[in-house]
C-alpha positions as CSV (number, residue, x, y, z in Angstrom):
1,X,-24.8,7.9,-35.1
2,X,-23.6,9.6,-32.2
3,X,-20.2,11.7,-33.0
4,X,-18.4,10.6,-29.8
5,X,-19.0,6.5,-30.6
6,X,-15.5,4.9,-30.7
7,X,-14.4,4.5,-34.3
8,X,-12.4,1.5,-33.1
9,X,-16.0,-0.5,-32.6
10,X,-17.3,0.0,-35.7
11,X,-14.8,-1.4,-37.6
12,X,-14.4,-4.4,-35.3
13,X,-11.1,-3.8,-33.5
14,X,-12.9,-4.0,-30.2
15,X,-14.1,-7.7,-30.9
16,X,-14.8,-9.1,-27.5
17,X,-13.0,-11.7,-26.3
18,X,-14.7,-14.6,-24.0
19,X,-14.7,-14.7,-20.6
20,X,-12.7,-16.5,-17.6
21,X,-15.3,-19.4,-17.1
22,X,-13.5,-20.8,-14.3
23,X,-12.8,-17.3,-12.5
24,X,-17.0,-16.9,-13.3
25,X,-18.1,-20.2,-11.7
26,X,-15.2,-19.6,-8.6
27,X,-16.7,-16.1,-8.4
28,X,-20.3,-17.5,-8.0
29,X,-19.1,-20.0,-5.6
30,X,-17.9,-17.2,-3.5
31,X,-21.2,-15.2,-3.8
32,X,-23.0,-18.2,-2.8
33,X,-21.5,-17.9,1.0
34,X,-21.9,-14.3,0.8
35,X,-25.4,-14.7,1.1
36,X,-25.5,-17.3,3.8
37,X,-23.1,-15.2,5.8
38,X,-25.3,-12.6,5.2
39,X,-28.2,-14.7,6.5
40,X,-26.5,-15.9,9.5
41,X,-25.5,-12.6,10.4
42,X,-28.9,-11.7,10.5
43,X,-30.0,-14.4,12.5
44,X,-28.2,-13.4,15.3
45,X,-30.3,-10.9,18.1
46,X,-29.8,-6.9,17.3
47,X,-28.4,-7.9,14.1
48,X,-26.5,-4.4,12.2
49,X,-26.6,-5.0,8.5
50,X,-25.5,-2.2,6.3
51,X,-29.0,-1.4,4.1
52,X,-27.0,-1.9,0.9
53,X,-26.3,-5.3,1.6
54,X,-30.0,-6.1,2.0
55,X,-31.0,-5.2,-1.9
56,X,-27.8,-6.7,-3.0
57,X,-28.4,-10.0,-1.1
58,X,-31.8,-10.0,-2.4
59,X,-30.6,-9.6,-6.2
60,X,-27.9,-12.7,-5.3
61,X,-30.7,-14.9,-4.4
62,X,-32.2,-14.2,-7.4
63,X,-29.0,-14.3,-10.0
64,X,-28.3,-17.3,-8.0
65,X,-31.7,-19.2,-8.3
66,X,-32.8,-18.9,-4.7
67,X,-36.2,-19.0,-3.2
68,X,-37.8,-15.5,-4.5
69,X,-39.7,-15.5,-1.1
70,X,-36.2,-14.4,0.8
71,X,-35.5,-11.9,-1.8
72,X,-39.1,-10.0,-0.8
73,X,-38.2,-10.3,3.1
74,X,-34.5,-8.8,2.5
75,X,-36.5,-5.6,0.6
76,X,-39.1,-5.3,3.1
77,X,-36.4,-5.4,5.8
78,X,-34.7,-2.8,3.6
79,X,-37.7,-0.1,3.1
80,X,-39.0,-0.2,6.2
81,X,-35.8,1.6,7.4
82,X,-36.9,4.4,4.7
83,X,-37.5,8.0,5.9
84,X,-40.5,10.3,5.0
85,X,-38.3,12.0,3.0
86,X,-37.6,8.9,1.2
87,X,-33.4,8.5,2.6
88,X,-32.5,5.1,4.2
89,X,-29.5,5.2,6.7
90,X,-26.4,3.7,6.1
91,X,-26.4,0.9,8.6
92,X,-29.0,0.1,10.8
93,X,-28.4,0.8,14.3
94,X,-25.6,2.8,13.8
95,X,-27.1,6.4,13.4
96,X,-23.8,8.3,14.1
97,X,-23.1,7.3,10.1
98,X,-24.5,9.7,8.2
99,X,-23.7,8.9,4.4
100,X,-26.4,10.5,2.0
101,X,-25.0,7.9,-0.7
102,X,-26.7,5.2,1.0
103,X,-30.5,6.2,-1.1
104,X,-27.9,5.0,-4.1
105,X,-26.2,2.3,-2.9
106,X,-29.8,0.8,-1.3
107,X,-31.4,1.6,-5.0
108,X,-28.8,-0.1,-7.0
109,X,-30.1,-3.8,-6.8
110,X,-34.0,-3.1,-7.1
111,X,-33.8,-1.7,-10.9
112,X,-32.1,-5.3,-11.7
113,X,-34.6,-6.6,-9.3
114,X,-37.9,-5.4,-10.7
115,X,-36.3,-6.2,-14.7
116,X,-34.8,-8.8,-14.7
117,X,-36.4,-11.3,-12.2
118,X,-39.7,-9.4,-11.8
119,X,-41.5,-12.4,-13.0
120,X,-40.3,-14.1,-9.4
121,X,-41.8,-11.4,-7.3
122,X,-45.0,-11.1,-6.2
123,X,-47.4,-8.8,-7.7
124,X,-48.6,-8.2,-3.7
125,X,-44.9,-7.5,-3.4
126,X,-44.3,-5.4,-6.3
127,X,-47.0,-3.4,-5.2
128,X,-45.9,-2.9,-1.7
129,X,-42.4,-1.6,-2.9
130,X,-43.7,0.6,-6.0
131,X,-44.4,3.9,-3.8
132,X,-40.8,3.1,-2.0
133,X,-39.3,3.3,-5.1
134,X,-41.0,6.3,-5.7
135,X,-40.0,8.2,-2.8
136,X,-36.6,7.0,-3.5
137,X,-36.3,9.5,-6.6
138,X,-37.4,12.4,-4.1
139,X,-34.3,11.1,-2.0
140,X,-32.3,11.1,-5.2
141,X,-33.1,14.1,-6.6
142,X,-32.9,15.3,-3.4
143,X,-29.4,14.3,-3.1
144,X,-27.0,16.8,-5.1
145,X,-24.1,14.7,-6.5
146,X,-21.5,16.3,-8.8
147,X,-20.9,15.1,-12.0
148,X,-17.0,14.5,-11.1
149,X,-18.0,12.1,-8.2
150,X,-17.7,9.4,-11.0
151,X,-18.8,5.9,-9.1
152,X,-22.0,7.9,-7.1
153,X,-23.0,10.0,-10.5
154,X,-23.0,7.1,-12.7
155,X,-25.2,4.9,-10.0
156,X,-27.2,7.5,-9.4
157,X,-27.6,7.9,-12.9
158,X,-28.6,4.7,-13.9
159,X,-30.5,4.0,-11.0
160,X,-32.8,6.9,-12.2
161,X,-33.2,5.1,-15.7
162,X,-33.6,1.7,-14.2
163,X,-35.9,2.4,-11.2
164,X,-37.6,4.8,-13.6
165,X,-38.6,2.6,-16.2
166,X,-39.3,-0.2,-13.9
167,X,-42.1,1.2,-12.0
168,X,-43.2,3.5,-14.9
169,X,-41.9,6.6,-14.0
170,X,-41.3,8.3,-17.4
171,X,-39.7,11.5,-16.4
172,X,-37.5,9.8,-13.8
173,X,-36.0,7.9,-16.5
174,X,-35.6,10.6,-18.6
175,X,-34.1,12.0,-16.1
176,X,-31.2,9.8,-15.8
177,X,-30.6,9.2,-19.5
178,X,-30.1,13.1,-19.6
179,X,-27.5,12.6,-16.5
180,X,-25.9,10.4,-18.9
181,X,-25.3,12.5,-21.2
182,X,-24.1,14.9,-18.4
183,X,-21.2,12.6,-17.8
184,X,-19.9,12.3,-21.3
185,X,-19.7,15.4,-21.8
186,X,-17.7,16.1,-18.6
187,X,-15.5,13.7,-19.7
188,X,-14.8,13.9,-22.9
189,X,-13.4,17.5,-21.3
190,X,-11.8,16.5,-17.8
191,X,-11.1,12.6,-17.9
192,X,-12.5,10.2,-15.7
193,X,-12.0,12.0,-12.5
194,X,-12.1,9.4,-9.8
195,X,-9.1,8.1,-12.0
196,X,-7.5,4.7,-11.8
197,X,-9.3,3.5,-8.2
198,X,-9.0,-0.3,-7.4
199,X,-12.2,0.0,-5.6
200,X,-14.1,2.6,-7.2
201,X,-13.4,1.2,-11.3
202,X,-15.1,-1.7,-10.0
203,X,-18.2,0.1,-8.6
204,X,-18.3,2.0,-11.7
205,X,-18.3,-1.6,-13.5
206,X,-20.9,-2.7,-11.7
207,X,-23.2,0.2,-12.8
208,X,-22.4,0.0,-16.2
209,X,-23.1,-3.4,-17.0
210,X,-26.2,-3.5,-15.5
211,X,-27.1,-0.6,-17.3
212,X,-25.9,-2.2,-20.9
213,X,-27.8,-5.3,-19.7
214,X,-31.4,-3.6,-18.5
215,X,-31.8,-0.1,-20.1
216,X,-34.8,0.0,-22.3
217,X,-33.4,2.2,-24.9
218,X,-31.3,1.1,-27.4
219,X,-29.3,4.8,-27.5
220,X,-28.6,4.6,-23.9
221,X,-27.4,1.0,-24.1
222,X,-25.1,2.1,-27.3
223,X,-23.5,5.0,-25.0
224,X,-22.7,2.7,-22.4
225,X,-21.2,0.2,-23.9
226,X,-18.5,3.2,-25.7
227,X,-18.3,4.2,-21.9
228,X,-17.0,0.2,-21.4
229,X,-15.0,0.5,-24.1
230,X,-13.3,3.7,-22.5
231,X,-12.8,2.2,-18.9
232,X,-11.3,-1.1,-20.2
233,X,-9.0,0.9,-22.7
234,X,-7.6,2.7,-19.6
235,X,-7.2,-0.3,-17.9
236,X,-5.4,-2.1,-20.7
237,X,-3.1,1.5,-20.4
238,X,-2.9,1.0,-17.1
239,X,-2.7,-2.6,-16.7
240,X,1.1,-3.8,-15.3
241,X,1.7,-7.0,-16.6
242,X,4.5,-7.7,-13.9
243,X,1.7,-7.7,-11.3
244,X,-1.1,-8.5,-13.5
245,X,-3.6,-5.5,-11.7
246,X,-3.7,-1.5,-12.7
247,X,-0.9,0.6,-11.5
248,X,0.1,3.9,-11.0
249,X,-1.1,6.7,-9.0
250,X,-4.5,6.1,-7.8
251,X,-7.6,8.5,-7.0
252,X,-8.4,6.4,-3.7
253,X,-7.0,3.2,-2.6
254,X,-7.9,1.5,0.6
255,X,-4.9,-0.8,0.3
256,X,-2.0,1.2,1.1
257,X,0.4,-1.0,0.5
258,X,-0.4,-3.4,-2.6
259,X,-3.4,-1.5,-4.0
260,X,-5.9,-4.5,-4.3
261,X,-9.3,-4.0,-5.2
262,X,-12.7,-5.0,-6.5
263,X,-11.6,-4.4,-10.0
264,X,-9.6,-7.7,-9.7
265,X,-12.8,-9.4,-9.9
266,X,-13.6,-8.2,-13.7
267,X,-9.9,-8.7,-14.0
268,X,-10.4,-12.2,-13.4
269,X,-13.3,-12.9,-15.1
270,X,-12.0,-11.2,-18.3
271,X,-9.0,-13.8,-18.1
272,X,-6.5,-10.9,-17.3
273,X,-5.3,-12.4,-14.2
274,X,-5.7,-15.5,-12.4
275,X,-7.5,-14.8,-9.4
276,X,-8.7,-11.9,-7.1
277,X,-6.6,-10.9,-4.0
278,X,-9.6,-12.9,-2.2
279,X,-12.3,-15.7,-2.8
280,X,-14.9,-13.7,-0.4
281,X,-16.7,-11.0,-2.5
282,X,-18.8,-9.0,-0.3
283,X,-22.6,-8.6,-2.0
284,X,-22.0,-5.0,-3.2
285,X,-20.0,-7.7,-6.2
286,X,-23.3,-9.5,-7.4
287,X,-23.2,-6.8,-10.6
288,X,-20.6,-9.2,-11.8
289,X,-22.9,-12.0,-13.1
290,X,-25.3,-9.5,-14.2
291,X,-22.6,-9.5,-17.1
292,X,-22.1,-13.1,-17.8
293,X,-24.6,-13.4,-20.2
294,X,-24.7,-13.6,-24.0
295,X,-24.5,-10.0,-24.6
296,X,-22.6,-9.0,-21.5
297,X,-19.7,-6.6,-21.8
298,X,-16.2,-8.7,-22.4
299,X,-13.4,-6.2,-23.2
300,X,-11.5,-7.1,-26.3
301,X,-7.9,-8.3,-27.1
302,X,-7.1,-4.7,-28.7
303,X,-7.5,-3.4,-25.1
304,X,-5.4,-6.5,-23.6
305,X,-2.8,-5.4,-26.2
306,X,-1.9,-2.3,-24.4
307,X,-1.3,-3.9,-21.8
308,X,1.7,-5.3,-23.6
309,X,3.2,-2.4,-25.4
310,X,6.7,-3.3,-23.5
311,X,7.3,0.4,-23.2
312,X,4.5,3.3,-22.4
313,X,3.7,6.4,-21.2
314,X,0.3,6.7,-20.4
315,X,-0.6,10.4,-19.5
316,X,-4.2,11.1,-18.6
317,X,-6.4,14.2,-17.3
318,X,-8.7,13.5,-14.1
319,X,-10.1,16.8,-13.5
320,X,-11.1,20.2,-14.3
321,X,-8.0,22.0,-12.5
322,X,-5.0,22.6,-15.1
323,X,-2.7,20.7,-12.6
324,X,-5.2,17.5,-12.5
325,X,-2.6,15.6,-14.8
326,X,-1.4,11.8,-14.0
327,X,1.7,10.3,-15.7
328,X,2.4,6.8,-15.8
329,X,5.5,5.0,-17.5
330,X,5.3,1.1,-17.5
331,X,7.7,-1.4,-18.8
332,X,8.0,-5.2,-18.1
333,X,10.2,-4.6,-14.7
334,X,8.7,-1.9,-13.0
335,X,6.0,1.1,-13.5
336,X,6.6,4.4,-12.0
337,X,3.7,7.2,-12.1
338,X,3.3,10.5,-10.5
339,X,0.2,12.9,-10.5
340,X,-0.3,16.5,-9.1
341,X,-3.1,18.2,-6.7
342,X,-4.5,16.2,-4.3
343,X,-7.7,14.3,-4.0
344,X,-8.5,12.5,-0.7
345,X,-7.2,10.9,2.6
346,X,-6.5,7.7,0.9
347,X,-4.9,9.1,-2.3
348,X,-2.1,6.9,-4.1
349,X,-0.3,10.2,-5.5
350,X,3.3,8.9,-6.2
351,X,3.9,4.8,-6.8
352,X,6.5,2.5,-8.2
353,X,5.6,-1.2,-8.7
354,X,8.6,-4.2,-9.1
355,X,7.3,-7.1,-11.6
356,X,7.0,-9.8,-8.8
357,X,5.3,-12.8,-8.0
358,X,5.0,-12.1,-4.4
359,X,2.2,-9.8,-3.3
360,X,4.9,-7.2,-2.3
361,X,4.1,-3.2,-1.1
362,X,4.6,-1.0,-3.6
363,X,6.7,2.1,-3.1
364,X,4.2,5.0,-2.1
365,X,4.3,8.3,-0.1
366,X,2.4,8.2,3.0
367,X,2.1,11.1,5.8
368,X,0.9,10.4,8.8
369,X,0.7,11.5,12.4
370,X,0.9,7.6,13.8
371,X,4.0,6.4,12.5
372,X,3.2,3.9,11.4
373,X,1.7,4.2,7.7
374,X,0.9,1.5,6.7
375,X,-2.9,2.1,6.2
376,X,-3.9,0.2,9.2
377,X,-4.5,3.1,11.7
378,X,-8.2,4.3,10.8
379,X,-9.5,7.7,11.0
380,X,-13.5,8.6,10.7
381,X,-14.4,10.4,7.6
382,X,-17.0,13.3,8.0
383,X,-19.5,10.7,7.1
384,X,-18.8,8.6,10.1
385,X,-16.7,5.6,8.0
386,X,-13.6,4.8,9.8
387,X,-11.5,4.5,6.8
388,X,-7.4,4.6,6.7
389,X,-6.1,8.2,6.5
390,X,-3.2,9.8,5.5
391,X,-2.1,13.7,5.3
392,X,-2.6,15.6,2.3
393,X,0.6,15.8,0.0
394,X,-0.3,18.8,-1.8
395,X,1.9,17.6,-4.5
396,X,3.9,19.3,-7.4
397,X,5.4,16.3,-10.0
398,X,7.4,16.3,-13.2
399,X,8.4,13.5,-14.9
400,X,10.2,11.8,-17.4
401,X,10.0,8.1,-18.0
402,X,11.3,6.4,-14.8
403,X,12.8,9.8,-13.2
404,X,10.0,11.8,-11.1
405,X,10.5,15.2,-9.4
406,X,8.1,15.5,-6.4
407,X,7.4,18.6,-4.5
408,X,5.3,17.7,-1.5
409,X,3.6,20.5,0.8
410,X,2.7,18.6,3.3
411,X,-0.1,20.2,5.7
412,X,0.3,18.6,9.3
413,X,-2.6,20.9,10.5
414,X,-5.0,18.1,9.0
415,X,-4.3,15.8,11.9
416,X,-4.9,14.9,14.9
417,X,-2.5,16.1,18.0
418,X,0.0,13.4,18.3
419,X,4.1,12.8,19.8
420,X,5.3,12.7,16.1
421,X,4.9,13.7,12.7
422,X,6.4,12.2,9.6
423,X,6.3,11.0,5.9
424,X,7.3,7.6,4.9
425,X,8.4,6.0,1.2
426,X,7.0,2.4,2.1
427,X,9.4,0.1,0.6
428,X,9.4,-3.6,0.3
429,X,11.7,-5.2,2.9
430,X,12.5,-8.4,0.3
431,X,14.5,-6.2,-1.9
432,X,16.8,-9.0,-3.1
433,X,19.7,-5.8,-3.0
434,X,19.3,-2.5,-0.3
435,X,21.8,0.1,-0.1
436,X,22.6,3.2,1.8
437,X,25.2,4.9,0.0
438,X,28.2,2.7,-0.3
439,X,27.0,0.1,2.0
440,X,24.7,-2.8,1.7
441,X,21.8,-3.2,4.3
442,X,19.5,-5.2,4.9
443,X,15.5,-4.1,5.5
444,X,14.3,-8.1,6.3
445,X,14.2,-7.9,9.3
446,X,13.7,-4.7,12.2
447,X,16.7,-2.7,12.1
448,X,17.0,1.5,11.8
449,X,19.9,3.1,9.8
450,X,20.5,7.4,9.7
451,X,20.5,8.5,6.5
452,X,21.9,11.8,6.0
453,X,21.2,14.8,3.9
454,X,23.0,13.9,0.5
455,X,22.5,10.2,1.0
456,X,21.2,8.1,-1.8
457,X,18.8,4.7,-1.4
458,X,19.1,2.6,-3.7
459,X,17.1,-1.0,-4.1
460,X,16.9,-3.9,-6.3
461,X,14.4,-6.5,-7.2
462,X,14.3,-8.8,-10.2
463,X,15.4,-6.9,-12.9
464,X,14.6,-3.2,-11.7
465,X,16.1,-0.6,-9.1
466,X,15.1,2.6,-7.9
467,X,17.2,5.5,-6.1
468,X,15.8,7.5,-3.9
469,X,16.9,10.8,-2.5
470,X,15.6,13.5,0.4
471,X,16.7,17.0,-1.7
472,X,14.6,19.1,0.8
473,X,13.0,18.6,3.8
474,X,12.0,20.8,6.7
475,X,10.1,20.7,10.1
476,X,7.8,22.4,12.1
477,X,6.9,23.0,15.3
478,X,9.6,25.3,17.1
479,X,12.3,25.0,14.5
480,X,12.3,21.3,15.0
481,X,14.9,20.1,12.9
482,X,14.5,16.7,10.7
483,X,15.7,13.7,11.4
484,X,15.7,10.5,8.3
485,X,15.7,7.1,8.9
486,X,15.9,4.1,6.5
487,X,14.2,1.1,8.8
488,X,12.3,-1.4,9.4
489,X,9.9,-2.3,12.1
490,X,7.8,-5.5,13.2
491,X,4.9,-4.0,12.7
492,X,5.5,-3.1,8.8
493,X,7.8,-6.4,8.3
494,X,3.8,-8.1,9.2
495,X,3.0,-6.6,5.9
496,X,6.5,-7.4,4.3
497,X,7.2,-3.6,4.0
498,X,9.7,-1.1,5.4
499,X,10.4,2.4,4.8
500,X,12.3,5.6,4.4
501,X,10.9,8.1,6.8
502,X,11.2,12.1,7.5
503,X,10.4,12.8,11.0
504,X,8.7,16.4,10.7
505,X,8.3,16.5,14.3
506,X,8.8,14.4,17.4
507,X,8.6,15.2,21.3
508,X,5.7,16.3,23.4
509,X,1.8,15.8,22.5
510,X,1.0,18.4,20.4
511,X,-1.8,20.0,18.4
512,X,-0.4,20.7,14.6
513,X,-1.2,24.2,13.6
514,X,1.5,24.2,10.5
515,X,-0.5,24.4,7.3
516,X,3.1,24.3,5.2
517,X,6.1,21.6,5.9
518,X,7.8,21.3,2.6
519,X,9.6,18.4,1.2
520,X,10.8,17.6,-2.0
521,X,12.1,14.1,-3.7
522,X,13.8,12.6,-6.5
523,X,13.1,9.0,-7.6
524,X,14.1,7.2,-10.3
525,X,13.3,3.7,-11.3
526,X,15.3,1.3,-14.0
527,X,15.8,-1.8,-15.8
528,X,18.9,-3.2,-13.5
529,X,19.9,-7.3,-13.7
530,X,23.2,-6.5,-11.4
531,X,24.5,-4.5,-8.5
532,X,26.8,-2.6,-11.0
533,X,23.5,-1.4,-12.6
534,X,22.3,-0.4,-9.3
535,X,25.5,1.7,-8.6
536,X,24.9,3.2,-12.1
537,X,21.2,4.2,-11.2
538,X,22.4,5.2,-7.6
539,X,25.2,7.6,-9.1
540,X,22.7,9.2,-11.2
541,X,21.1,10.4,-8.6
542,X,24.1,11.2,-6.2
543,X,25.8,13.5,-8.9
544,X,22.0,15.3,-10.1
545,X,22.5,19.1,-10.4
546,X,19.6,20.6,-7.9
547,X,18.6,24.1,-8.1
548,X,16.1,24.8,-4.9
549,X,15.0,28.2,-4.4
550,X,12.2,30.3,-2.7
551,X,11.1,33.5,-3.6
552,X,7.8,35.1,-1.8
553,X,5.2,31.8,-1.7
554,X,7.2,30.7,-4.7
555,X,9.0,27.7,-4.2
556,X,11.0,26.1,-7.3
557,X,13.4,23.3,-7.7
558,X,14.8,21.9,-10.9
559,X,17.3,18.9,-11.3
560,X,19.5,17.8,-13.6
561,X,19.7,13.8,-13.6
562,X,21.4,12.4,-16.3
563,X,19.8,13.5,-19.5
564,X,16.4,14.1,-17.6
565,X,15.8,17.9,-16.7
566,X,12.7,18.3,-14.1
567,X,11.9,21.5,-12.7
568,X,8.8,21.8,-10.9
569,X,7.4,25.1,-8.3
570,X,4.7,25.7,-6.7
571,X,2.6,28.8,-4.8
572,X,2.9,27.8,-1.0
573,X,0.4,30.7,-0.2
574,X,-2.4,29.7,-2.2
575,X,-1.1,26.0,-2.5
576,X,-1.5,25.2,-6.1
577,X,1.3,24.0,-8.3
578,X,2.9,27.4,-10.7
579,X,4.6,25.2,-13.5
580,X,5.7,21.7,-14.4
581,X,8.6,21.3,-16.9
582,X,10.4,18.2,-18.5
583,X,13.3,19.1,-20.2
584,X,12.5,22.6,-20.9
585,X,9.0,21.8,-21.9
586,X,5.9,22.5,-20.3
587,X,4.0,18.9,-20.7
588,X,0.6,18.7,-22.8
589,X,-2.7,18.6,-20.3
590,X,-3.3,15.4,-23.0
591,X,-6.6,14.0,-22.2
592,X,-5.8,10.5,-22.6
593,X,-2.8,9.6,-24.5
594,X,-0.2,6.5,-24.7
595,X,3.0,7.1,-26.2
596,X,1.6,10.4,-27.9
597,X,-0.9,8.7,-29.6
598,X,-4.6,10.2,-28.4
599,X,-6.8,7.7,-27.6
600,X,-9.6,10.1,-25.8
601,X,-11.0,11.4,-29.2
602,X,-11.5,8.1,-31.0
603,X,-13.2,6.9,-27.9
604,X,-15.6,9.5,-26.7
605,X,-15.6,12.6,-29.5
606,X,-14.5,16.1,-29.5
């Protein structure tokens, strides 16, 4: 037996629990008008479908007991879009988006396809598609993904094995059992490195349990499911019960504000929430029900139990760099986490979550060029996808339960010329308490208040409270001098959030050459059931002892705040963080580990 297999499995811990029948039947409801939406789109003259959502609206007719004849015309429509050198574009008639992950996307539903309802399909069909398929693995193998571009890897992976051993292709397959293995073994080194995404855990879902379902090898099928147990077990880590959906920083999050996701649809279905954020799954979701069957993937009530450790530190690896470290502290009234490095344009780097029953923003750094950052203004990727976009943070972190230290280098150049520049906390504008100092506000509705240098923020909800304070900021842009504001517009109030923002820059139109505009944070979170506790929290942070310095590129800062000491520098020339230390100590780069207690080895080996 393989050395990495999770001990936990084989002496039953990991007992599956059943699944959310109700959330499952819902879910199939929902898939149900997928596809005729789908079909009425289509229907209409010059119709734009994205290719992936013909294969995956051909494998929903199928897992939903459709005619098999509108499966064939949805693939037909699909390949004939294929290139000689066996790529399909992303959408059709839009050829400005150039996305070379579209040959995996397209392939991901005609492995299923051709093993699990092959029977339906024509052998004139199957015969027509067989060569497409084959071309596809040119385009594949064509296509050079890196190991740590986790949800792409994986489907290209198992679209290899799949695809491979559907049509007969032996050394396709082999292929992708051997990128498998590839993966692991990254891993078990470096961590999941597209860490903790609410979209991108689910696409990774997706892939693996139609992999545990339809891989002919029994090995392969064995690794997988170990890979199952590792993703659930860090969503169990990661899993806020107060808002009943992973927390934390995120990898990439297309929801700014309250970081919803397709991994709320396995949350669902595995009973560990109620319902998704919506009852209209796009197609790309049909992988779901390729799980509800008798051997489908259920995580088990050891990895719900983390979930309820009432107090945790979760601290996980998500790369190769030695600053690719994520720390995450959750109790029942709030979770606060913190990371360090950077990883894309809609990066969740620093977040705090209130236990709430409202669907409330959670508190999150966001720089932007638009003022307004609220994840609504789109930029387009180099791809072509106009996707929400903030400013790189370039961040430093150190932290200690609910007290994080954040040193943000935040690099202006990376947007587009603009009347203002600035970085916003979002906040949620229900707070039941706000204050500014010694005075209450409130954020409910549009108002603006100065804050000055040595003010404190402080904000209650339920039974937790977080202070926030500005302990370095600077602009750019002929010596412009910043200005802070704790407000609230009609714009964010839409989305029930408001926000503490540092304007870096206002006046003229300007193009942003400045590479460097340093600020720096302190925020720490609490259990608080009264205003006194508030004060208490707020006072903390009023009376921490702060040490900023720069010497050279060198930029340091250390604080003193209460019985936490975070110090935290970084190299502004070459813009990687120098050292990280929490009361003296330089924190473990722990692969994955709650409370101390390493739960990387027992899961996926040495």
């Amino acid at each position: 037996m393989s050395r990495w297999i999770c001990v936990l499995a084989l002496s039953g811990a990991f007992a599956a629990e059943a699944p959310n029948r109700a959330a499952v039947e819902s879910f199939r409801a929902g898939m149900a008008k997928s596809v005729e939406s789908l079909e009425r789109a289509l229907a209409k003259p010059n119709a734009q479908p994205s290719i992936r959502d013909l294969p995956n609206g051909a494998l929903a007719k199928l897992v939903l007991g459709q005619d098999p004849a509108g499966a064939e015309r949805l693939l037909r429509m699909t390949f004939e879009q294929q290139l000689p050198d066996g790529t399909v574009p992303w959408q059709i008639g839009r050829p400005e988006i150039k996305d070379p992950n579209a040959i995996e996307f397209t392939m991901q539903g005609v492995g299923p396809i051709l093993k699990g309802y092959g029977g339906k399909i024509s052998e004139e069909f199957k015969a027509w598609l067989k060569p497409h398929v084959v071309l596809a693995f040119t385009a594949m193998r064509n296509h050079k993904v890196p190991v740590s571009y986790t949800n792409i890897f994986l489907m290209k992976t198992v679209n290899m094995v799949l695809n491979g051993e559907a049509v007969g292709d032996a050394q396709a397959a082999a292929e992708g059992y051997q990128q498998l293995d590839a993966w692991i073994e990254y891993t078990r080194q470096n961590g999941i490195h597209e860490f903790s995404s609410p979209t991108y855990y689910c696409t990774d879902l997706n892939t693996l349990v139609t992999a545990l379902r339809y891989m002919d090898r029994a090995e392969g099928r064995e690794k997988v499911r170990h890979i199952l147990d590792y993703y659930w077990t860090d969503i169990g880590a990661n899993f806020f019960e107060g808002r009943r959906r992973m927390a934390g920083p995120h990898s990439r999050d297309y929801d700014f504000l309250t970081g919803h996701g397709g991994i709320e649809f396995f949350l669902a279905a595995a009973g560990w929430r109620e319902r998704p954020y919506t009852d209209k799954p796009d197609l790309e979701k049909i992988y779901l029900l390729l799980n509800d069957w008798p051997g489908g993937y259920q995580p088990s009530s050891a990895m719900r139990a983390l979930a309820a450790i009432p107090q945790r530190t979760v601290v996980q690896v998500w790369g190769e760099k030695p600053d690719n470290v994520r720390t995450h502290f959750v109790t029942p009234e709030f979770s606060i986490g913190s990371t360090n490095s950077d990883y894309n344009p809609q990066d969740k780097l620093l977040s705090m979550e209130f236990a709430s029953e409202a669907d409330i923003p959670a508190v999150t750094v966001v720089p932007d060029p638009f003022d307004a950052p609220w994840g609504k203004a789109r930029m387009n990727d180099r791809s072509g996808h106009s996707k929400p976009w903030h400013a790189p943070l370039h961040v430093t972190s150190a932290q200690a339960e609910g007290a994080v230290l954040a040193l943000l280098d935040i690099e202006p150049s990376s947007s587009r010329a603009q009347t203002t520049f600035s970085t916003s906390v979002i906040l949620p504008a229900v707070a039941d308490v706000v204050r500014l100092d010694g005075r209450k506000v409130s954020l409910a509705q549009p108002g603006k208040f100065t804050v000055e240098t040595d003010s404190v923020i402080g904000l209650r909800l339920g039974n937790a409270a977080l202070a926030i304070k500005v302990i370095h900021s600077s602009g750019f842009v002929a010596g412009y001098k910043p200005r802070i504001a704790l407000q609230s517009d009609h714009e964010g109030l839409k989305f029930g959030a408001a926000r503490l923002t540092v304007y870096q820059y206002e006046g003229e139109v300007t193009t942003f050459k400045d590479k460097h505009c340093p600020l720096a944070l302190l925020i720490v979170a609490g259990k608080a059931t009264s205003d006194a506790e508030l004060e208490q929290l707020m006072r903390r942070v009023k009376d921490a002892k702060i040490e900023d310095s720069t010497t050279g590129s060198t930029w340091r800062i250390a604080v003193q705040a209460g019985e936490a000491k975070l110090e935290a520098s970084r190299d502004m020339a070459k813009s990687q963080t120098i050292s990280r230390r929490v009361n003296g100590t330089e924190p473990a780069r722990a692969l994955f580990t709650i409370n101390g207690k390493d739960y990387s080895q027992t899961l996926i080996g040495k």
